[in-house]
C-alpha positions in Angstrom: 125.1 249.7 -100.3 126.7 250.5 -97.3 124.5 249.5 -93.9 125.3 250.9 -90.8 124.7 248.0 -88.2 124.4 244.7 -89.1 121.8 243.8 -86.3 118.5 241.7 -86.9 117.2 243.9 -89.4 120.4 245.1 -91.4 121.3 241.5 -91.5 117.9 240.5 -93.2 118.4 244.0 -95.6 121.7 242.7 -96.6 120.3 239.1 -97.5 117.4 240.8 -99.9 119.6 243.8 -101.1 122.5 241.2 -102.2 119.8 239.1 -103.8 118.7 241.9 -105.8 122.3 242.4 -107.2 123.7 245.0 -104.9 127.3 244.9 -103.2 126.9 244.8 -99.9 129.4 246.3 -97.0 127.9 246.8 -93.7 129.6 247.9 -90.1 129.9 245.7 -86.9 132.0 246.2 -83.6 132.7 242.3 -83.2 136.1 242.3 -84.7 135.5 238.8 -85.9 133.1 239.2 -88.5 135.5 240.5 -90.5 133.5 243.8 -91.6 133.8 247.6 -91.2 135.1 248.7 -87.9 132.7 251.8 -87.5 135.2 253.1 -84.9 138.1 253.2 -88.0 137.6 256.2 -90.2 139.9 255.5 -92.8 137.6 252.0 -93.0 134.4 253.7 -93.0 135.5 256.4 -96.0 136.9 253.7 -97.7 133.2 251.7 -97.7 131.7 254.9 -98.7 133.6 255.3 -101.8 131.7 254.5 -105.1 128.6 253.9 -102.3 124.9 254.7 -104.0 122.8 254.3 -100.7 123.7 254.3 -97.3 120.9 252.4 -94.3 121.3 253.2 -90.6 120.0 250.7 -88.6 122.2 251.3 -85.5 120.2 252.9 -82.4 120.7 255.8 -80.5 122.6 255.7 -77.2 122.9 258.4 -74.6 125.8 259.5 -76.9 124.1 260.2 -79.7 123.1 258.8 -82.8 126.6 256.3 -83.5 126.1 256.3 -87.2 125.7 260.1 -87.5 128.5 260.6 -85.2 131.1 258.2 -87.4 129.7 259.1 -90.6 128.5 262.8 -90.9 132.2 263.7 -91.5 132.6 261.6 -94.7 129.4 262.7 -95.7 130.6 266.1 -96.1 133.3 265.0 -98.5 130.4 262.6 -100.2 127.7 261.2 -99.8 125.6 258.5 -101.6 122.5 259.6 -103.6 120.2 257.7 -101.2 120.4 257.9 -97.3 118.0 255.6 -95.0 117.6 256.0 -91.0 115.6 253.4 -89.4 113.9 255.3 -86.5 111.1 254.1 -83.9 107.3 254.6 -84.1 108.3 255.7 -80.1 109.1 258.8 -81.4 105.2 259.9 -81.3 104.8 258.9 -77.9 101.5 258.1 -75.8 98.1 258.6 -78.1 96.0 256.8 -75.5 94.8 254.4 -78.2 94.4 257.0 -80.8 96.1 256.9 -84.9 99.1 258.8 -85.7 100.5 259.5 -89.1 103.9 260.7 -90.2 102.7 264.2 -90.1 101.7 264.0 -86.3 103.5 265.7 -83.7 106.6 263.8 -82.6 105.6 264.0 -78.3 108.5 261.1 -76.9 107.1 259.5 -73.7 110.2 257.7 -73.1 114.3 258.6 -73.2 114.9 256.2 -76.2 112.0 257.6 -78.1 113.7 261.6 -77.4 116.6 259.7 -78.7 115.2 258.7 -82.2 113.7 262.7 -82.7 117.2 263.6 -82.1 118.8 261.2 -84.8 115.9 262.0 -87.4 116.9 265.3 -86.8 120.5 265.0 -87.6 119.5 262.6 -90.1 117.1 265.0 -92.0 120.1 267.8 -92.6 121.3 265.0 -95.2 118.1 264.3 -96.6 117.7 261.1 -95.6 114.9 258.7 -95.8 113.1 258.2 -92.6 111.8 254.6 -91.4 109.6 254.4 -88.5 109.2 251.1 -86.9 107.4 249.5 -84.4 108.2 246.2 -82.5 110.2 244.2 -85.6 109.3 239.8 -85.5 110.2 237.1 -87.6 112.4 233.9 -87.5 114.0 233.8 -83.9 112.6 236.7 -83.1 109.3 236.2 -82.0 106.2 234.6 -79.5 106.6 231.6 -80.8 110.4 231.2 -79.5 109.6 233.0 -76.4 106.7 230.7 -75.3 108.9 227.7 -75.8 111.2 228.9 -73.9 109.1 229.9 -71.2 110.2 233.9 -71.3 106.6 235.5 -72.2 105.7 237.7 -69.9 101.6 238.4 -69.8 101.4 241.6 -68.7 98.0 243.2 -67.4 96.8 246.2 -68.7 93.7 246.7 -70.1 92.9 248.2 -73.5 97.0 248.3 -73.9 97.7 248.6 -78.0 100.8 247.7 -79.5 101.9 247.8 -83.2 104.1 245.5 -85.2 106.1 244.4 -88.6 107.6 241.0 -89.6 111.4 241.6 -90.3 110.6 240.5 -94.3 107.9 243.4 -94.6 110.4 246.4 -92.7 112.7 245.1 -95.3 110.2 245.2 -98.4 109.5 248.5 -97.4 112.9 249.9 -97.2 114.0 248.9 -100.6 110.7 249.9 -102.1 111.7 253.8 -100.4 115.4 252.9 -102.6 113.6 252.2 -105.6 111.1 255.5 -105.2 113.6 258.2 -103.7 111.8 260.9 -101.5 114.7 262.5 -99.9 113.4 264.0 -96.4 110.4 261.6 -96.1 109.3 259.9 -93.5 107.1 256.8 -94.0 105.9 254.4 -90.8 106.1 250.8 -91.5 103.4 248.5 -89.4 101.2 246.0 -89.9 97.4 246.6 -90.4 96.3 245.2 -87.4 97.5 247.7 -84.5 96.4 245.4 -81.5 97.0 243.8 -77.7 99.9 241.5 -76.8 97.0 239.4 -75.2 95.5 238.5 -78.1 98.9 237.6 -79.9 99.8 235.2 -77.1 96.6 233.6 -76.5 96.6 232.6 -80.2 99.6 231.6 -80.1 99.3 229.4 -77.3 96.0 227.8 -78.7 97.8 227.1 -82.0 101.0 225.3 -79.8 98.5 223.6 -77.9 100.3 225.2 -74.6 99.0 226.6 -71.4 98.7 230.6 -71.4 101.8 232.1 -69.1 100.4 233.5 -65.9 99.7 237.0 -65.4 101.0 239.8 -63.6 100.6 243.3 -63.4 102.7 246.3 -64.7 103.8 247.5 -61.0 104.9 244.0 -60.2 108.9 244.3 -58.7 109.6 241.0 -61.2 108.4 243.3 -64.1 111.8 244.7 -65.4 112.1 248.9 -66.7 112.6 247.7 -70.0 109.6 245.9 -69.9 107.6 248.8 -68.3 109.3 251.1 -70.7 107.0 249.4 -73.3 103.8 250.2 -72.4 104.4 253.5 -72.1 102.9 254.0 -75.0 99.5 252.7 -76.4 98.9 254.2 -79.8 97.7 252.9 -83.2 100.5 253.6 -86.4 98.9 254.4 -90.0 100.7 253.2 -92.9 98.3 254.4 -95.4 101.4 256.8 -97.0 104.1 254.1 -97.6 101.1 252.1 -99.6 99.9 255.1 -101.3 104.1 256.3 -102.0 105.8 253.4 -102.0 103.4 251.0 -103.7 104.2 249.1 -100.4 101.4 246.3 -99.2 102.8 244.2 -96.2 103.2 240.2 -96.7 102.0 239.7 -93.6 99.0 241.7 -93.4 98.3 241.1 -89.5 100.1 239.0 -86.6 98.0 236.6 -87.7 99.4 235.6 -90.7 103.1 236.2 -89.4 102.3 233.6 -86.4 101.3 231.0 -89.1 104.1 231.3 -90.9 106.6 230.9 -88.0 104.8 228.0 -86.7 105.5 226.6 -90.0 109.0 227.3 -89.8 109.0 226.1 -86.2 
């Protein structure tokens, strides 16, 4: 398996993939990791060779996709049997509250969710497997940290719904989508409980035993883009076709079991 961005996520898909027997070679610009250089050619057509699958974890910039852009050429020569993108549920855009599905209209509301139509696009032509995400959590990566820390942001605006999937359930998914190929698919990968970031850090404050942060609102100058850029959209994500395709059920059913589990790692 060759992964394309050894992030948060490609890093946790190596770990379970390796586990499960596979050879893993995966890209990274810091030189001192000691893997693929996705900026050498010869390097990347070298990890290709004898590949079976292929993940692209690596986001889109204003460039482009990076892995489509460093690996489409080798793909002509060959390409592994099974391709993976991992794209963003952002790619459906605003639903004011409302479900989408895979088969909804893909409507963008922000420049990095345009982005990720683009690279699905490009992605498509190959017949990959499409993986559309929402916010990813897990070890180091969650409330929990972020409260002790003193970084959570409580941000006011009512009826606001976000979606979510613990890093160990994007990952279950994924290889699930290896072991039943669907070339072309797209499947989104969320949690059951589509909900408010209230109610995540007011649970997780009562379980700390910690004050909640104070609030402020949206148009507040101290609110940064990125973090306006996030409630752009308020939508609710189905994952009723990766259970019924993929035989996929996430471990963490709701943020509710994923908190308890980090406090118990914490």
């Amino acid at each position: 398996m060759v992964i394309f961005g050894l992030g948060y996520l490609g890093e946790a898909v190596a770990r379970r993939a390796e586990a499960a027997g596979w050879t893993v070679r995966a890209t990274s610009r810091d030189p001192g990791r000691g893997l693929v250089d996705p900026a050498d050619p010869g390097a990347l057509r070298v990890a290709l060779e004898g590949a079976e699958a292929l993940l692209v974890t690596a986001a889109p910039t204003e460039a482009g996709c990076p892995g489509y852009a460093a690996l489409s050429p080798c793909l002509v020569q060959r390409a592994p049997a099974w391709i993976g993108y991992v794209s963003s549920t952002a790619v459906y855009g605003d639903r004011g509250g409302g479900w989408v599905f895979e088969d909804s209209a893909l409507n963008a509301a922000s420049i990095a969710g345009a982005r990720r139509v683009a690279a699905e696009r490009a992605w498509l032509s190959h017949g990959a497997h499409i993986f559309r995400l929402p916010a990813i959590y897990g070890p180091g990566r969650s409330t929990v940290e972020r409260l002790n820390a003193g970084t959570v942001r409580r941000v006011n605006k009512p009826d606001q719904i976000f979606n979510r999937i613990h890093v160990d359930d994007a990952v279950g998914g994924i290889l699930a989508a290896l072991a039943r190929p669907s070339p072309g698919q797209a499947w989104n990968l969320t949690d059951d409980d589509p909900s408010s970031m209230e109610a995540v850090i007011e649970a997780a404050c009562a379980r700390l035993g910690m004050p909640l942060p104070p609030e402020t609102d949206l148009d507040d100058p101290s609110v940064s883009e990125a973090m306006r850029g996030f409630y752009l959209d308020c939508k609710r994500v189905s994952n009723a076709r990766a259970k019924a395709e993929l035989g996929w059920r996430p471990r963490y059913r709701t943020w509710r079991e994923g908190l308890e589990a980090l406090i118990a790692l914490a």
